[in-house]
FILUMSE-953559 format. One record per residue (C-alpha): residue number from 0; residue in three letters; x negated, y, z. Coordinates in steps of 0.001 Angstrom, whole numbers, padded with zeros to 6 digits. Each point is the difference from the previous one (the first is absolute). Layout:
BEGIN
resi,resn,X,Y,Z
NUM,ALA,X,Y,Z
...
//
This chain:
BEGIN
resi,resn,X,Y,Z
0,UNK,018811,012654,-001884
1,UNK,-000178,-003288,001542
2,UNK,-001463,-000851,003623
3,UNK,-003360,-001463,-001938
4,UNK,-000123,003830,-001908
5,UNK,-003640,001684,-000280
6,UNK,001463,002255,002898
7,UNK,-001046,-002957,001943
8,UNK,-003680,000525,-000819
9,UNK,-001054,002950,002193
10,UNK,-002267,002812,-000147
11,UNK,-003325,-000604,001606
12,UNK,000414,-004011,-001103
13,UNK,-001375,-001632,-003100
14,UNK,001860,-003552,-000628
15,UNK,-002140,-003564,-000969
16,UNK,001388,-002796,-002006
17,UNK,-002505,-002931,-000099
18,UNK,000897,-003046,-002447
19,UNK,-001779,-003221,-001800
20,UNK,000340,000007,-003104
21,UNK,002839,-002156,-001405
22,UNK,-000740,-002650,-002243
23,UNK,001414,000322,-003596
24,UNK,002278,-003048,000125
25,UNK,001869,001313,002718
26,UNK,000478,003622,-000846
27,UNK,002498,000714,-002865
28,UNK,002118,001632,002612
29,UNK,-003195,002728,-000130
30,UNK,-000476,000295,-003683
31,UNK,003993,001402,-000471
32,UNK,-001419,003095,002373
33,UNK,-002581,001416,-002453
34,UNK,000552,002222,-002754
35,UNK,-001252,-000247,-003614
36,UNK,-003081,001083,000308
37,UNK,-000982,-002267,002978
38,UNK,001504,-002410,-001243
39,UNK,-002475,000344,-003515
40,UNK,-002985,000175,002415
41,UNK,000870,-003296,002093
42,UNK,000662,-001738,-003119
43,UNK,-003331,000933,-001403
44,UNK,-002234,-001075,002970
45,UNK,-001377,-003491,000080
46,UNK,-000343,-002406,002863
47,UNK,002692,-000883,002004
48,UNK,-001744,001395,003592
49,UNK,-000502,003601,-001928
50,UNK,003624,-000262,-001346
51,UNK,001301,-000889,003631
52,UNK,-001708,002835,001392
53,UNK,000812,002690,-002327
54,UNK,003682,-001021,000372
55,UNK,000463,-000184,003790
56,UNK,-002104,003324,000482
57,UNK,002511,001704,-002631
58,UNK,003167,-001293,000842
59,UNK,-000792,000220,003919
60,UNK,-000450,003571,-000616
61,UNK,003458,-000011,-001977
62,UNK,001666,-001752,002651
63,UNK,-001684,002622,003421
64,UNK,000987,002836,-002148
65,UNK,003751,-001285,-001404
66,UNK,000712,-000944,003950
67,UNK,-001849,003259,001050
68,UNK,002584,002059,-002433
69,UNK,002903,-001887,-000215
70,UNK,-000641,-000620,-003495
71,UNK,-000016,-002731,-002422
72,UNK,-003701,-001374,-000254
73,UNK,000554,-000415,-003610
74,UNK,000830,003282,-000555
75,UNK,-002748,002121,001496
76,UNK,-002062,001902,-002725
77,UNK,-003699,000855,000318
78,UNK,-002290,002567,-001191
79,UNK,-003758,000835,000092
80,UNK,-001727,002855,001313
81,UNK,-003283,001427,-001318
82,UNK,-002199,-002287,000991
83,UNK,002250,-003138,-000018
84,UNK,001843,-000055,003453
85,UNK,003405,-001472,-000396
86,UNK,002951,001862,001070
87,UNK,003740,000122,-000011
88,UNK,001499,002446,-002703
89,UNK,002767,000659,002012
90,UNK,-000595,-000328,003859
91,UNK,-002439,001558,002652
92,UNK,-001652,-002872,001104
93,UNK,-003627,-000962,000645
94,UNK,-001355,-003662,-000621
95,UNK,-002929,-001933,-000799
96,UNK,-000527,-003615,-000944
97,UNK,-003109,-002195,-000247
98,UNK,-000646,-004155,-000830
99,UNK,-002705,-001942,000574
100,UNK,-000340,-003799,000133
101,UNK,002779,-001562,001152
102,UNK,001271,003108,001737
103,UNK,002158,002988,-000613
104,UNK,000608,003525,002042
105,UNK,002306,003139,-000313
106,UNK,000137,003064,001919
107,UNK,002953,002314,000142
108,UNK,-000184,003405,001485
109,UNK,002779,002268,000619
110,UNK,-002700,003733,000324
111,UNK,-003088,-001147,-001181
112,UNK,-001948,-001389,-003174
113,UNK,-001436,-003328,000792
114,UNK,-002366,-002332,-001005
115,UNK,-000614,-003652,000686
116,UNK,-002020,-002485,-001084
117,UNK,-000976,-003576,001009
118,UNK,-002769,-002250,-001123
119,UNK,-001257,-003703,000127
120,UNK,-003141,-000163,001149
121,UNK,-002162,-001795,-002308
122,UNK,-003948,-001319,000376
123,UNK,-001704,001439,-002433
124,UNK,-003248,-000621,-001204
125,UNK,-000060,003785,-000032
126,UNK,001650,002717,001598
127,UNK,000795,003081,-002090
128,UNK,-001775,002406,002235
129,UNK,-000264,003110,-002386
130,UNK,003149,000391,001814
131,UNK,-001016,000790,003219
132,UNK,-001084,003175,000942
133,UNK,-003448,000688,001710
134,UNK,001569,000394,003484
135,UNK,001896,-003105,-000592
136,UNK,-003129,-002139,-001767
137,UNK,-002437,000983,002946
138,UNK,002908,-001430,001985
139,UNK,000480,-003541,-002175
140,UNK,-003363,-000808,-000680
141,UNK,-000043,-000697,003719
142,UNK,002958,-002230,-000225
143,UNK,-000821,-003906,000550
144,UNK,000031,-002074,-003618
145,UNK,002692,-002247,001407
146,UNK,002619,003290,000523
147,UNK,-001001,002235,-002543
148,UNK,003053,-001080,-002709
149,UNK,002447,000778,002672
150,UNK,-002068,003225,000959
151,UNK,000230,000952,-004034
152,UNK,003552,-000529,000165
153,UNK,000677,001539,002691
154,UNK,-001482,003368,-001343
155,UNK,001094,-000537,-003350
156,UNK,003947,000003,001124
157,UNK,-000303,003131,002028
158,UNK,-001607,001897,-002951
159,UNK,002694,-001437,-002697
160,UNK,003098,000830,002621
161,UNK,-001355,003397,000428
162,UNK,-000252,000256,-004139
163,UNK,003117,-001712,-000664
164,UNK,001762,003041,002923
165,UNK,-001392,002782,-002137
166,UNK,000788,-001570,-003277
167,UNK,-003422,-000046,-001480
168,UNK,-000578,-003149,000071
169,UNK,-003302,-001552,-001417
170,UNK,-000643,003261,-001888
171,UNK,-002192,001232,003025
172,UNK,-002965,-001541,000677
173,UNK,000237,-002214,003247
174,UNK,-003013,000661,000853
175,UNK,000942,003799,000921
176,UNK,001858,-001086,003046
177,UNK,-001655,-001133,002758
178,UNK,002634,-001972,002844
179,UNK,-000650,-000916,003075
180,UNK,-002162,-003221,000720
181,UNK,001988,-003707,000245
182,UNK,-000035,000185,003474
183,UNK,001463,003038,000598
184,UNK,003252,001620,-000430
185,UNK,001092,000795,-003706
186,UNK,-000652,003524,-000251
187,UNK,-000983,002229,-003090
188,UNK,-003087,001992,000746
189,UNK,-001380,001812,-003087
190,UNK,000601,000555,-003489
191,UNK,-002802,001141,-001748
192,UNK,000663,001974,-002779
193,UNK,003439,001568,001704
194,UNK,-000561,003012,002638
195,UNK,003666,-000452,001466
196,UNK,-000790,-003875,000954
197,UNK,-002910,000057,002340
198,UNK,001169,-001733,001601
199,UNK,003771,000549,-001330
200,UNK,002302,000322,002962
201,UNK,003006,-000546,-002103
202,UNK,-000783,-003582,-000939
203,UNK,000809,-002642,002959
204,UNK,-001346,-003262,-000863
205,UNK,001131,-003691,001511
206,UNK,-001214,-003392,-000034
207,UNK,002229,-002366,-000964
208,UNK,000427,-003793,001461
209,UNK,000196,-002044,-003227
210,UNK,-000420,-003002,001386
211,UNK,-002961,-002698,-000395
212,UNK,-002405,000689,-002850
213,UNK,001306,003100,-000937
214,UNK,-000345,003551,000806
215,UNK,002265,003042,-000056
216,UNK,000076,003645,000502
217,UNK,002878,003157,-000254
218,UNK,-000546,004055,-000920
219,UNK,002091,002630,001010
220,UNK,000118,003221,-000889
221,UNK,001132,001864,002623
222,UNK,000137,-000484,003899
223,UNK,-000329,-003174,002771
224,UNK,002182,-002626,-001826
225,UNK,001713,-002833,002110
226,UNK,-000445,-003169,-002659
227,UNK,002674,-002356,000256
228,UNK,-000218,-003328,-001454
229,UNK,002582,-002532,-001893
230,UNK,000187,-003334,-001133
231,UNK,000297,000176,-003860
232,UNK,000912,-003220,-000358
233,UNK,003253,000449,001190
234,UNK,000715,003154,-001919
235,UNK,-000862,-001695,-003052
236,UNK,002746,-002370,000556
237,UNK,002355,002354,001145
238,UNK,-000878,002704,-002480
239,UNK,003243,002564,001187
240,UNK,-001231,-000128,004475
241,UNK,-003151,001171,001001
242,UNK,-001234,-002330,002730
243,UNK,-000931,001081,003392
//
């Protein structure tokens, strides 16, 4: 295996690609790395900003994963678990992948299931609170009008990386986890409804720098991660090196 081989990406680390999404006009180089069936699911959204971000996320996590294995990008075939989590049908590796906005993230881990997820955070004439557990409303209800979207967000990344690292997803009720506040480190505390999470000491939990107007948020399963972070950009253009 080559130098850039997912040997590279240790145990104990979980590896962040950040990108903007690239605009449609300049991206046909992307489009030849999906498959069929992405391809059928780019061609059927509309709007050019939801068509640029579907096909950066997808073919950055083509080109991390071809540069990660060695492999052609092209060429990597995906399945679905039970509840909808992607994963490769024919390697051992753990990733996640999440768009919002303008922006796009992966994670790679080399010994752990991982989630991420990022999020623009967007005034709203009103929040979806429902959810928020009661720790954590008793908490935002004393948040200041002016910060409460990025408070929102801020929760409601931790909750969906921890969901995304399980592979549940949406099918649980947000509202049955309760994170730590905003201003404190990310941390899992309780699960209601699950005796083994209270709080669960095998999920480690990460904020995530996503830069301005944006929040972002990993989930391990397992021990301490180190999270290392990459620019996607230049993957994306170099879809055979990882960068960094």
């Amino acid at each position: 295996m080559s130098p850039d081989s997912f040997c590279s990406v240790r145990p104990g680390e979980c590896h962040v690609w950040t990108a903007r999404a690239v605009s449609v006009s300049a991206s046909a180089h992307l489009c030849a790395l999906l498959d069929a069936r992405e391809r059928r699911v780019y061609e059927s959204l509309t709007g050019e900003p939801v068509r640029a971000q579907y096909l950066t996320a997808h073919a950055l996590l083509r080109s991390v994963l071809g540069a990660a294995l060695d492999r052609d990008p092209a060429g990597l075939a995906f399945a679905a678990g039970p509840h909808g989590k992607p994963y490769l049908t024919d390697a051992p590796v753990e990733f996640s992948i999440s768009h919002s906005g303008e922006l796009v993230a992966v994670a790679l881990s080399a010994d752990a299931p991982v989630g991420v997820d990022v999020e623009r955070i967007t005034e709203l004439a009103e929040l979806p609170l429902p959810v928020l557990s009661e720790r954590e409303r008793a908490v935002f209800d004393r948040v200041p009008g002016p910060a409460r979207a990025v408070a929102f967000t801020s929760y409601w990344v931790r909750k969906e990386a921890v969901l995304k690292a399980t592979g549940e997803g949406l099918r649980v009720d947000p509202a049955r986890l309760t994170v730590s506040a905003p201003d404190r480190p990310a941390e899992l505390l309780a699960w209601r409804g699950r005796d083994d999470v209270q709080p669960h000491p095998e999920v480690r939990l990460y904020d995530l720098d996503a830069g301005e107007g944006y929040r972002g948020a990993v989930a391990l399963l397992g021990g301490a991660h180190r999270i290392v972070r990459h620019d996607g950009g230049g993957v994306l253009h170099r879809p055979r090196r990882i960068v960094g």
